[in-house]
C-alpha positions in Angstrom: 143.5 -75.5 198.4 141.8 -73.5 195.6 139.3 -70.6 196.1 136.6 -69.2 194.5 135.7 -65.4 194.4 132.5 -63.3 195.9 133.7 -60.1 194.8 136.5 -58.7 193.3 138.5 -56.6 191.4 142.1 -57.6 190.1 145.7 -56.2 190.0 145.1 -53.9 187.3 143.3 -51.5 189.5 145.2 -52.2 192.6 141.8 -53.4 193.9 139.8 -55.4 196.9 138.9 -59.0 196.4 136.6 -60.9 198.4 137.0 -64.8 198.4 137.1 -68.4 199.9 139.1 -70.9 199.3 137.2 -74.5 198.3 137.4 -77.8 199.2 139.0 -79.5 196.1 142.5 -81.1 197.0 145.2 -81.3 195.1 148.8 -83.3 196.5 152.2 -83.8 195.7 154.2 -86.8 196.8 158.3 -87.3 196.6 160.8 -89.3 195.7 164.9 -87.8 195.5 167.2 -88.2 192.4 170.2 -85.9 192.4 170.1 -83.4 189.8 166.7 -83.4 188.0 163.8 -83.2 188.6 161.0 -85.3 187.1 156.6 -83.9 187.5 154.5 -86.7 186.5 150.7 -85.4 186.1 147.7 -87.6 186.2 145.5 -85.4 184.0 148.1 -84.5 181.1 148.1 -87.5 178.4 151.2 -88.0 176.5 152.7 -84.4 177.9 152.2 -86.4 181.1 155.7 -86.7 182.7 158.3 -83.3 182.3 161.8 -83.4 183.3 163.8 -80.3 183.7 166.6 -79.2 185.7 167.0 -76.6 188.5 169.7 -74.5 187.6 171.8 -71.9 189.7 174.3 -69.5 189.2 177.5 -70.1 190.7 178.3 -66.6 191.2 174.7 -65.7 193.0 172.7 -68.5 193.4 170.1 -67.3 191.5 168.2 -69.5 189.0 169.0 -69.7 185.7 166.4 -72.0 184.4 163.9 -71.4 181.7 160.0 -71.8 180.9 159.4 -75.2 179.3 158.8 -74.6 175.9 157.3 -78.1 174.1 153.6 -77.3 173.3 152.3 -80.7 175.0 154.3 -80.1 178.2 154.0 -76.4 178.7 151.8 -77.1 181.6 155.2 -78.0 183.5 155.9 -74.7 183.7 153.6 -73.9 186.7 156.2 -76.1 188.5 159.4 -75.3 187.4 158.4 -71.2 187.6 158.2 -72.3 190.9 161.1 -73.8 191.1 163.0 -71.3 190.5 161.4 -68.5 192.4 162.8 -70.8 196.0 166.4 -71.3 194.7 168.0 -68.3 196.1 167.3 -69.6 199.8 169.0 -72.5 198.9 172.6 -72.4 200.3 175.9 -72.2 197.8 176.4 -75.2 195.8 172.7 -76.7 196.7 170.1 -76.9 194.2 166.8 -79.3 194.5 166.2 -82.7 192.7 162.7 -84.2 193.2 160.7 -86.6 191.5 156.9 -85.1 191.8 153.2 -87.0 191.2 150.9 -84.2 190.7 147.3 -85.4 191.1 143.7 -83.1 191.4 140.3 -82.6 190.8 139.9 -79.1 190.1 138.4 -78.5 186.3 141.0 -77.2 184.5 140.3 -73.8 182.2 137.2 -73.7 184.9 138.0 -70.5 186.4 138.6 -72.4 189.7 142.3 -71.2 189.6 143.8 -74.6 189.2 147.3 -73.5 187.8 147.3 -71.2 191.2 146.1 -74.7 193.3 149.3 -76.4 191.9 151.9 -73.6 192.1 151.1 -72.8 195.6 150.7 -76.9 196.3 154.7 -77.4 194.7 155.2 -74.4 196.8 154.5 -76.0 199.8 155.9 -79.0 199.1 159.6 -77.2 198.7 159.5 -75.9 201.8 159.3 -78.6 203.5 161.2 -80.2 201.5 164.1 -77.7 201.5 163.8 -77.3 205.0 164.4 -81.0 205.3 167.4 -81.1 203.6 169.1 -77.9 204.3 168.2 -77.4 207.6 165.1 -75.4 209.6 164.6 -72.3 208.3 166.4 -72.3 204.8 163.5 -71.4 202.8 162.8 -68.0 202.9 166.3 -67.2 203.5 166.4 -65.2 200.6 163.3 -62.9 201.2 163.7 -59.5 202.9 160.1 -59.4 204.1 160.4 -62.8 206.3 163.8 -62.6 207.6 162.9 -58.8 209.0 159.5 -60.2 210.6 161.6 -63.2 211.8 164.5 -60.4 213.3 161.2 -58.3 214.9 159.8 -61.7 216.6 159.1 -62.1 220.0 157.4 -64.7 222.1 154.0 -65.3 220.5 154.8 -63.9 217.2 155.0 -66.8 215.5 151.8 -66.2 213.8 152.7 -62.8 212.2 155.7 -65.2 211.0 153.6 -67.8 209.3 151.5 -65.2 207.7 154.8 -63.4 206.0 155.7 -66.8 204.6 152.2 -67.1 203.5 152.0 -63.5 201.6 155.1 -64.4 200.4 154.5 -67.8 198.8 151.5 -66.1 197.3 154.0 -63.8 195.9 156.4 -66.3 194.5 154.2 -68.1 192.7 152.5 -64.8 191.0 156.1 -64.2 190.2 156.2 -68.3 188.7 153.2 -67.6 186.6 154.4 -64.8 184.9 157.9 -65.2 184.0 157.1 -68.9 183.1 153.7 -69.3 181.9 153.7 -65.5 180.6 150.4 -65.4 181.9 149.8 -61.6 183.3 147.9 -62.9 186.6 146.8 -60.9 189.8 147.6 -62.1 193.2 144.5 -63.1 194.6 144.5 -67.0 193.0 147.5 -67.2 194.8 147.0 -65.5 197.9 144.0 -67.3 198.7 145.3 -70.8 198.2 148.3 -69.9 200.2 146.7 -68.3 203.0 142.5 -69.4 202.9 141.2 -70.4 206.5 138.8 -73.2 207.0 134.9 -71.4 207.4 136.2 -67.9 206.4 136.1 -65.7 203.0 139.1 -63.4 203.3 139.2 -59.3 202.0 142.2 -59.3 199.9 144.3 -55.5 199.7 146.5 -55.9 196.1 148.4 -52.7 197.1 149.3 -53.4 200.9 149.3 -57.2 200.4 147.2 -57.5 203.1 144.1 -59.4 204.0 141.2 -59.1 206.2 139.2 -62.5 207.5 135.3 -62.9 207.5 134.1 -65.2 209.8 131.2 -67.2 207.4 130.6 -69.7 210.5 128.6 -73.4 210.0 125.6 -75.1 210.7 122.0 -75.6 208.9 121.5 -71.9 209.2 124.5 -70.9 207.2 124.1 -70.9 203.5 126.0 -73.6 201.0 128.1 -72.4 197.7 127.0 -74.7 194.9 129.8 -74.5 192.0 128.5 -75.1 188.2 131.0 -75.6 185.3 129.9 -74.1 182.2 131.8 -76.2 180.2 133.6 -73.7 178.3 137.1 -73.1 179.4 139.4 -70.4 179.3 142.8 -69.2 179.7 143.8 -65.5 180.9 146.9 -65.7 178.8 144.7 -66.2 175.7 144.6 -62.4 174.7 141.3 -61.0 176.7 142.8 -60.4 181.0 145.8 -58.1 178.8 143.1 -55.8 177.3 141.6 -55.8 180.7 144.3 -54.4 182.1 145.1 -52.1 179.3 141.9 -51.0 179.0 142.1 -49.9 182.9 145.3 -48.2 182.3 143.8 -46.4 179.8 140.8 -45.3 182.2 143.3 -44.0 185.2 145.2 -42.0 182.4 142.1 -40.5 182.1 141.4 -39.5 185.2 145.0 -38.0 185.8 144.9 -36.0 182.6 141.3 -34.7 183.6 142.2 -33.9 187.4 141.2 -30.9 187.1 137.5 -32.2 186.8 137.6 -33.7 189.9 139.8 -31.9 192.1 137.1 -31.4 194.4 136.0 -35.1 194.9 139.4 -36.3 194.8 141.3 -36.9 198.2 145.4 -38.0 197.0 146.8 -38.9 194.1 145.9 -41.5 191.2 147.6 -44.2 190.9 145.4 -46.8 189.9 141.5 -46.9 189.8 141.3 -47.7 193.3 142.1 -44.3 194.3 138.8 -43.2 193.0 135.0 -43.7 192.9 132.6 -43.9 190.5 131.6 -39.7 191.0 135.4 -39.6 189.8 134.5 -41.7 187.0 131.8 -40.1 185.7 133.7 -36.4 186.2 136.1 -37.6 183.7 134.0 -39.3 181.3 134.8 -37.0 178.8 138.5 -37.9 178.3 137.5 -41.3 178.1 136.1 -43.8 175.3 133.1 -46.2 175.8 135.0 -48.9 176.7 137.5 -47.7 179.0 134.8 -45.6 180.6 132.8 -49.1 181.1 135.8 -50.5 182.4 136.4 -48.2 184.9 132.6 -48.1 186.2 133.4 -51.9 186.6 136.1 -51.7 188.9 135.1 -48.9 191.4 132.0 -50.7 191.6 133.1 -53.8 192.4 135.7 -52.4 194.5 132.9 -51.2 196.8 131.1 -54.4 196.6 134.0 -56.3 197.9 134.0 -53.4 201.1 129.8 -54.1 201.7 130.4 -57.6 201.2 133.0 -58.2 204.1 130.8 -56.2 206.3 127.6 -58.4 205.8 129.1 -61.9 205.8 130.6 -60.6 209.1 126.8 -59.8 210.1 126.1 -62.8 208.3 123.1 -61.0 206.4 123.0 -63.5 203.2 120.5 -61.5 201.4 122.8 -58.7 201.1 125.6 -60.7 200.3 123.1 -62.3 197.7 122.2 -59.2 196.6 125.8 -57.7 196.0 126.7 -61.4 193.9 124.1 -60.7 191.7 125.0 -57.0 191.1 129.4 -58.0 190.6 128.1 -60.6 187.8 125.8 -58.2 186.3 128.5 -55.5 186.1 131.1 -58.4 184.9 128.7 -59.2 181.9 127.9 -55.5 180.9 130.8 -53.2 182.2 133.4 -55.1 182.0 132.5 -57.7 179.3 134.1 -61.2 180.6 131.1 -63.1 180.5 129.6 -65.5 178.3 125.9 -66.4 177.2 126.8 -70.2 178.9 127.9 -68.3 182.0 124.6 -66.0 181.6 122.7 -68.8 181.5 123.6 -70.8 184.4 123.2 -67.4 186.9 119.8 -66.5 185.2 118.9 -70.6 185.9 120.1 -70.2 189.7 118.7 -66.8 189.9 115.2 -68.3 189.5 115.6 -70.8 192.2 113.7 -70.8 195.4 116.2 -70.4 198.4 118.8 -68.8 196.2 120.5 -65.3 197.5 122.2 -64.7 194.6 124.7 -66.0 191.7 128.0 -64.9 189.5 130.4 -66.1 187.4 134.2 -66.7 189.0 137.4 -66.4 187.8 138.7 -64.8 184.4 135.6 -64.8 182.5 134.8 -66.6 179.1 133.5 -69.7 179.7 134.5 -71.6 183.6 131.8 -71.7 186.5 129.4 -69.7 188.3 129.1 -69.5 192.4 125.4 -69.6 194.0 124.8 -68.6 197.2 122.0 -71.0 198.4 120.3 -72.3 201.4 121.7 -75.2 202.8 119.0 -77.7 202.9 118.2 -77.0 199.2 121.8 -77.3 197.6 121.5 -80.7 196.6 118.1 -79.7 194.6 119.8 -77.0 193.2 122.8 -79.3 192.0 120.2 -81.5 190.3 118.1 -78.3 188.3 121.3 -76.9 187.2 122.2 -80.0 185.7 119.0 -80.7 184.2 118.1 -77.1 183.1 121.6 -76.2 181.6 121.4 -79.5 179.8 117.9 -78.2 178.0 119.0 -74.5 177.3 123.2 -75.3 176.3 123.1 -78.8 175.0 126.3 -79.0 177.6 126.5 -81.9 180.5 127.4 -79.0 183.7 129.1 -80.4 186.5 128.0 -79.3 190.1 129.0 -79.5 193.6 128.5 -78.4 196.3 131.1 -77.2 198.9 132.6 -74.6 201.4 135.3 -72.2 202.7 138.6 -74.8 203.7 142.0 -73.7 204.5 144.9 -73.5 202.0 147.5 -75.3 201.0 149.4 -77.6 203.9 150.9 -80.6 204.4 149.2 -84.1 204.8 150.4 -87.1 206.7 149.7 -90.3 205.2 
């Protein structure tokens, strides 16, 4: 399962994300050789197939294997972070040996969180495949936070179980994408993938790792997301998410140093821009420059956007929720400078559409795909001017579809 956002902010604010996971599968099948393991990839041309081995220490268990380094194959290393973040559950003397077809849909560079899609789909597939080999229960041996909700279960706990192992693949394969593909990601890719519900948008808390589920329901009555792909792609490890988050450090140090400005307004302590509004913000303008001040504007906006949007997708008022899309891109383009005059165009195109709520861009920012928030019965003629309209203005084919809130990653019987 992937996902796409309504609202959000990231890890470098400690922030509230709003989002749904989308119906765009990806799958894994297997095949056992001892002692290597093989990813073959249907959408990777001659870096197609990567072999690499899974490597433990002897004295620990823990993994000693390391990011794939061959330009063409780099891609790989989504699986193998992966890899290694489940071989400490593995008992002494076990490793794992797969051979893996990777196959999906989801545009890649789109901002439609396809490197999350496959981490948490290989993470899925471990488990079971782990738990097949090594007995019921083996994965997740190794984590803290499962074992002590599996010690505190009772009878009818089981879901407070499966949601631990959930929060905690989300985790993993954060972990995977930074040691490995040095990408400095936030959880929320992850998290939703892992642990999206079919019909429901889910409140993400990056400090607590904790989540909140709204109810988005079906039927004619209930709007339909139509997804639009720019055409320009992106990567967050290409230079731009690192300033981000710099840039917000930058703001919160700020805000510390000027605590005296805001000592009034200000209920705890700072640690990231989450702990305060935007009064906060503008109380400490003066120890901040443009940029950083922006920044911050951005986030404890949005932060409060995510809040508001919960509440009215739970009262299923779609204007609002329309209304609080249009405002996140708008402070995405101007406060916090991720968009792009493709991505600008594509919102202003949907914007003008009759039955429309309200549009944004998604992901990282640069180039990907925009979310509308449309009436149901018009989606398809919204699919069709998008196309047509972005092809006139851009010069650049757009893809489109239409879709909805699925559940995350799980296992298929064929």
């Amino acid at each position: 399962g992937n996902r796409q956002k309504v609202d959000h902010t990231d890890d470098d604010s400690d922030g509230k994300e709003e989002l749904e996971p989308i119906s765009r599968p990806r799958s894994a099948s297997v095949a056992a050789d001892a002692g290597k393991c093989c990813v073959v990839s249907t959408s990777q041309g001659s870096g197609s197939v990567v072999k690499f081995f899974a490597r433990r220490s002897v004295q620990d268990g823990s993994s000693l294997m390391t990011p794939v380094e061959e330009a063409e194959k780099k891609w790989a290393n989504y699986v193998a972070g992966v890899v290694a973040q489940y071989l400490p559950d593995l008992p002494p003397g076990r490793t794992v040996s797969f051979d893996l077809a990777v196959a999906g849909d989801v545009p890649l560079g789109s901002g439609l969180s396809s490197s999350a899609s496959l981490e948490v789909a290989v993470a899925t597939f471990l488990e079971r495949l782990i738990d097949r080999e090594c007995g019921a229960g083996t994965a997740y041996a190794s984590s803290g936070r499962v074992q002590e909700m599996i010690d505190k279960a009772v009878v009818g706990s089981e879901e407070a179980v499966a949601t631990s192992k959930k929060i905690e693949r989300a985790l993993r394969c954060q972990a995977a994408e930074h040691r490995f593909a040095h990408s400095p990601c936030g959880i929320m890719d992850q998290f939703i993938s892992s642990a999206g519900q079919a019909g429901c948008a889910m409140l993400i808390d990056c400090r607590s790792k904790t989540y909140k589920v709204a109810t988005l329901g079906d039927g004619p009555d209930v709007p339909a997301i139509v997804v639009a792909n720019s055409g320009v792609t992106h990567s967050i490890g290409g230079g731009e998410y690192p300033k981000r988050v710099q840039q917000c450090r930058e703001a919160t140090e700020a805000l510390r140093n000027h605590r005296w400005a805001i000592t009034k307004l200000l209920v705890g302590d700072i640690r990231m821009l989450r702990d305060v509004t935007p009064a906060h913000v503008e109380a400490a303008k003066e120890g901040m420059s443009e940029v950083s001040h922006k920044r911050a504007i951005h986030v404890t906006t949005e932060n409060k956007r995510t809040t508001d949007a919960k509440k009215a997708l739970d009262s299923s008022d779609w204007a609002l929720v329309g209304k609080l899309m249009n405002e996140s891109h708008d402070s995405l383009r101007d406060d916090y400078a991720v968009s792009c005059k493709e991505l600008d165009t594509l919102v202003e195109l949907a914007r003008d559409f009759d039955g429309v709520y309200g549009s944004r861009m998604t992901g990282g920012g640069f180039g990907g795909c925009t979310v509308t928030l449309v009436e149901r019965s018009k989606a398809e003629d919204l699919v069709g001017y998008l196309q047509e309209k972005y092809k006139e203005a851009a010069h650049i084919d757009c893809a489109c579809f239409e879709t909805g809130a699925c559940v995350g990653a799980r296992e298929i019987g064929l």
